[in-house]
Short mmCIF file of the C-alpha atoms (twelve columns), coordinates in Angstrom:
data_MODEL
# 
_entry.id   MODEL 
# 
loop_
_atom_site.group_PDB 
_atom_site.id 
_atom_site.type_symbol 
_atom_site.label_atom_id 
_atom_site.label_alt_id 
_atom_site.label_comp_id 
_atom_site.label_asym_id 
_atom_site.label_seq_id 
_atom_site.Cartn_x 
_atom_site.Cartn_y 
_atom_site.Cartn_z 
_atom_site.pdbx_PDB_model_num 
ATOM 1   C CA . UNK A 1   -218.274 -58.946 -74.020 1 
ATOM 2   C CA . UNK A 2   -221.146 -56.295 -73.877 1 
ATOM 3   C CA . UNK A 3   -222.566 -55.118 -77.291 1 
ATOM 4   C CA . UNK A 4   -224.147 -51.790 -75.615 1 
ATOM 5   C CA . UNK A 5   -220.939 -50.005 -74.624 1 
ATOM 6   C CA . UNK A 6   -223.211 -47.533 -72.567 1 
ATOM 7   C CA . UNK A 7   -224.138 -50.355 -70.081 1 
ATOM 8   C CA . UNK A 8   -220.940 -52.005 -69.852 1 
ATOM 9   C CA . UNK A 9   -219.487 -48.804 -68.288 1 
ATOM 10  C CA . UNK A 10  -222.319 -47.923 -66.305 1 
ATOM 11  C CA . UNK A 11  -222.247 -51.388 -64.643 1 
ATOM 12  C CA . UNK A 12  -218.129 -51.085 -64.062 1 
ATOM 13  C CA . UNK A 13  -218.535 -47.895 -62.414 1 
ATOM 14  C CA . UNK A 14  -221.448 -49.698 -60.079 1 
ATOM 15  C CA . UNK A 15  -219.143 -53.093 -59.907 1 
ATOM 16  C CA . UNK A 16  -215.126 -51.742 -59.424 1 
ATOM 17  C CA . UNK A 17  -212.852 -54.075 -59.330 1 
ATOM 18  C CA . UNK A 18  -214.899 -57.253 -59.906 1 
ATOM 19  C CA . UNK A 19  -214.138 -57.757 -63.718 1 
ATOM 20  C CA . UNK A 20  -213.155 -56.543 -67.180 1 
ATOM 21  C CA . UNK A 21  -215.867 -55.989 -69.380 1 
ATOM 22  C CA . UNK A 22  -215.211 -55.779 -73.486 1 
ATOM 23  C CA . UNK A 23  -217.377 -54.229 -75.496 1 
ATOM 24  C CA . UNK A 24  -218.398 -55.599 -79.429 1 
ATOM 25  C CA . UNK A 25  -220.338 -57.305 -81.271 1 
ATOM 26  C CA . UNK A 26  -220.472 -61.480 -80.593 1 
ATOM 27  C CA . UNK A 27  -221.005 -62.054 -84.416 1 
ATOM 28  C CA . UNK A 28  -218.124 -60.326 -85.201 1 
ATOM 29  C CA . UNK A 29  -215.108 -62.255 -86.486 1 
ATOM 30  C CA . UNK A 30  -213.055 -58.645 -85.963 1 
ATOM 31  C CA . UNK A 31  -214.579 -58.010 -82.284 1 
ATOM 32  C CA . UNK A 32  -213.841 -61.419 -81.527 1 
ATOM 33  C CA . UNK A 33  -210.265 -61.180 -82.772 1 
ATOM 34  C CA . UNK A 34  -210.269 -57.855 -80.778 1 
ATOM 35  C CA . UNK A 35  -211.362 -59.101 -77.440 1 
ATOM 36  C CA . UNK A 36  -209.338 -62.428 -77.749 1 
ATOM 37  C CA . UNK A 37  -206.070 -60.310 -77.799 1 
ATOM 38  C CA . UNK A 38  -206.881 -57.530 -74.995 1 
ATOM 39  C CA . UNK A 39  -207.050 -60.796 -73.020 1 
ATOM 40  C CA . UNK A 40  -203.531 -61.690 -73.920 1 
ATOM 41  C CA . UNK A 41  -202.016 -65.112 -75.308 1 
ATOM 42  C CA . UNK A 42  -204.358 -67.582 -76.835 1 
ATOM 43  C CA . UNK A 43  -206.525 -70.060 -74.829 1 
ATOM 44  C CA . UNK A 44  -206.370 -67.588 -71.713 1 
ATOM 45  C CA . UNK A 45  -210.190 -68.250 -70.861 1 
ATOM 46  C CA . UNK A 46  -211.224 -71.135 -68.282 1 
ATOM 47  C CA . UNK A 47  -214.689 -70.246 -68.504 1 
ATOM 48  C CA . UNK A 48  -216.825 -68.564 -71.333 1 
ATOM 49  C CA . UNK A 49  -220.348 -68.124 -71.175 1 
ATOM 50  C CA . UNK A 50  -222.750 -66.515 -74.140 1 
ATOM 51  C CA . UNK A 51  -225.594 -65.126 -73.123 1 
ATOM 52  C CA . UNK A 52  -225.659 -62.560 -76.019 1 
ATOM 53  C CA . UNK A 53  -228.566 -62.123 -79.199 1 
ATOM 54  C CA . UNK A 54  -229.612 -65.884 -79.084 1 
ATOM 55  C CA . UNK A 55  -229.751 -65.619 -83.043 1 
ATOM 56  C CA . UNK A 56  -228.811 -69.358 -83.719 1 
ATOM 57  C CA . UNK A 57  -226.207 -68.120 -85.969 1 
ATOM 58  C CA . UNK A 58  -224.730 -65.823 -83.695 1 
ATOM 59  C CA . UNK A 59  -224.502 -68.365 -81.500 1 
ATOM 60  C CA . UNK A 60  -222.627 -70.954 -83.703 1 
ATOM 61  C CA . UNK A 61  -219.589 -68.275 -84.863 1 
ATOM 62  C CA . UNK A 62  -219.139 -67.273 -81.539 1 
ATOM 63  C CA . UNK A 63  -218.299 -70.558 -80.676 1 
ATOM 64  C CA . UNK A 64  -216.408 -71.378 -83.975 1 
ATOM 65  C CA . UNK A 65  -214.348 -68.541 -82.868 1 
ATOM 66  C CA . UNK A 66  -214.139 -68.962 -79.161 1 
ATOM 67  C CA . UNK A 67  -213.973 -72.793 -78.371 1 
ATOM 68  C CA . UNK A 68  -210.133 -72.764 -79.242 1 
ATOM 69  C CA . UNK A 69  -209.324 -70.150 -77.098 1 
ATOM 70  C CA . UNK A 70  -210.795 -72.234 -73.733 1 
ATOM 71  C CA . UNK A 71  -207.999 -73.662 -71.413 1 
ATOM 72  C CA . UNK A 72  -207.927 -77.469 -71.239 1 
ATOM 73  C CA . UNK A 73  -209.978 -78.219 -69.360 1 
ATOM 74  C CA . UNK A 74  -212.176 -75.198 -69.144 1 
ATOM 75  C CA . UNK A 75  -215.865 -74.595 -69.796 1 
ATOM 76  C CA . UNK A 76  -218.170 -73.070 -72.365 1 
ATOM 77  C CA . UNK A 77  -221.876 -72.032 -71.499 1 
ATOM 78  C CA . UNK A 78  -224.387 -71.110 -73.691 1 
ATOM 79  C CA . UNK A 79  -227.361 -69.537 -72.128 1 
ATOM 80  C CA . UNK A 80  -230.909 -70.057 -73.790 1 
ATOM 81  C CA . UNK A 81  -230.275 -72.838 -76.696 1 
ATOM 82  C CA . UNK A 82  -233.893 -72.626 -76.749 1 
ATOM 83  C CA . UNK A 83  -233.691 -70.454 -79.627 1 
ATOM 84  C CA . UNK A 84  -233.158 -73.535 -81.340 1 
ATOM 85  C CA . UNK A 85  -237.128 -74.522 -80.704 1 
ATOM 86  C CA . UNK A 86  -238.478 -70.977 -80.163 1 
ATOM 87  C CA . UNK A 87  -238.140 -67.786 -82.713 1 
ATOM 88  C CA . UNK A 88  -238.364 -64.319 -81.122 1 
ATOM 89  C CA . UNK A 89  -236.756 -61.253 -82.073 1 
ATOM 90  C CA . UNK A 90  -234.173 -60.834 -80.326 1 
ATOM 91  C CA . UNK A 91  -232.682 -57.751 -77.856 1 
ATOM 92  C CA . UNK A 92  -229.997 -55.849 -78.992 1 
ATOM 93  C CA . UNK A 93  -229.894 -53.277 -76.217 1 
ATOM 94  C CA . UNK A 94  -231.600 -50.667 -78.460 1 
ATOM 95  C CA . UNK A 95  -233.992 -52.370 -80.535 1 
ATOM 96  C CA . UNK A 96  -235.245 -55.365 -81.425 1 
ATOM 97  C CA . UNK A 97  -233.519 -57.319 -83.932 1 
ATOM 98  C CA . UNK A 98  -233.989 -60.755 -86.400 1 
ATOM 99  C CA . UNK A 99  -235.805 -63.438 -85.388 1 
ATOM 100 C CA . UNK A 100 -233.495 -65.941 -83.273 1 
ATOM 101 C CA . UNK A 101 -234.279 -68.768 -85.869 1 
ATOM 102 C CA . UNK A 102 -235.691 -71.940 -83.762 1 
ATOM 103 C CA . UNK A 103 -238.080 -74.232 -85.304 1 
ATOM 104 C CA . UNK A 104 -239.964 -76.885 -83.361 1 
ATOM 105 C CA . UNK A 105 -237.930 -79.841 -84.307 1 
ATOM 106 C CA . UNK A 106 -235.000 -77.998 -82.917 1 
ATOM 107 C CA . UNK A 107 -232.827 -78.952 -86.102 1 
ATOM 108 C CA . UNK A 108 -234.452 -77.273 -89.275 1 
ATOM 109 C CA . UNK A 109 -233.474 -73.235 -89.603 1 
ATOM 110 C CA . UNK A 110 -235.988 -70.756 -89.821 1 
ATOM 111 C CA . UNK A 111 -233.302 -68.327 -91.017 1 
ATOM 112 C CA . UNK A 112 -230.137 -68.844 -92.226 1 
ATOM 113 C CA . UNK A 113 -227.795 -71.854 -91.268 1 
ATOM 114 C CA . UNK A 114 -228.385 -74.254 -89.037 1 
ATOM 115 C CA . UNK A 115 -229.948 -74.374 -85.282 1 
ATOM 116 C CA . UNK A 116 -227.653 -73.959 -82.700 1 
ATOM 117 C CA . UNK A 117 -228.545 -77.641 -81.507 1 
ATOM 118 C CA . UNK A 118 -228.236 -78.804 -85.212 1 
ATOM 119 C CA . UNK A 119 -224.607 -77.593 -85.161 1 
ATOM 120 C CA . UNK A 120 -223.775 -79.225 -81.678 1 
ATOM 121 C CA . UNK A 121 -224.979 -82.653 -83.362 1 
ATOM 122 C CA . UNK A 122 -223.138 -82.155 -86.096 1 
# 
């Protein structure tokens, strides 16, 4: 799932054939919901992996939302939990957005909710 629609086509036209790429936002419920049911019947996925905003909360609904679609015995990724220690605005294809959230004892939010580590140990 590619937020920047723009560059999702532009790399299936360089990529044919090698796989479906949905566009919409991560922190979206709706987009979610969206991209969930262009896939089909629920837990379709084997493998996720979220390498999206990094925002901590982003982060946490995505995988609220996503976790019970995996296949038994499938995987979910998350790329950079380091936004849990570290705060940097993050990249959202055309501009920089909110800080990620990360504080140095990984746990206490900068921003709103928790960290994503917080939220793995709870």
């Amino acid at each position: 799932m590619k937020f920047d629609a723009a560059c999702a086509t532009n790399w299936n036209e360089k990529n044919p054939n090698v796989a479906h790429i949905h566009t919409g936002d991560a922190s979206s419920e709706d987009d979610l919901a969206r991209v969930v049911a262009e896939t089909g019947s629920s837990h379709d996925f084997d493998v996720i992996m979220d390498d999206a905003s990094h925002i901590n909360w982003h982060m946490i609904k995505t995988l609220e939302i996503l976790i019970e679609q995996i296949q038994m015995g499938g995987m979910y990724f998350v790329e950079d939990i380091l936004s849990s220690y570290e705060s940097w605005s993050a990249n959202m294809g055309s501009h920089n957005g909110e800080q990620t959230g990360g504080t140095q004892d990984c746990m206490t939010p900068r921003t709103r909710g928790p960290t994503f580590l917080a939220k793995m140990f709870d």
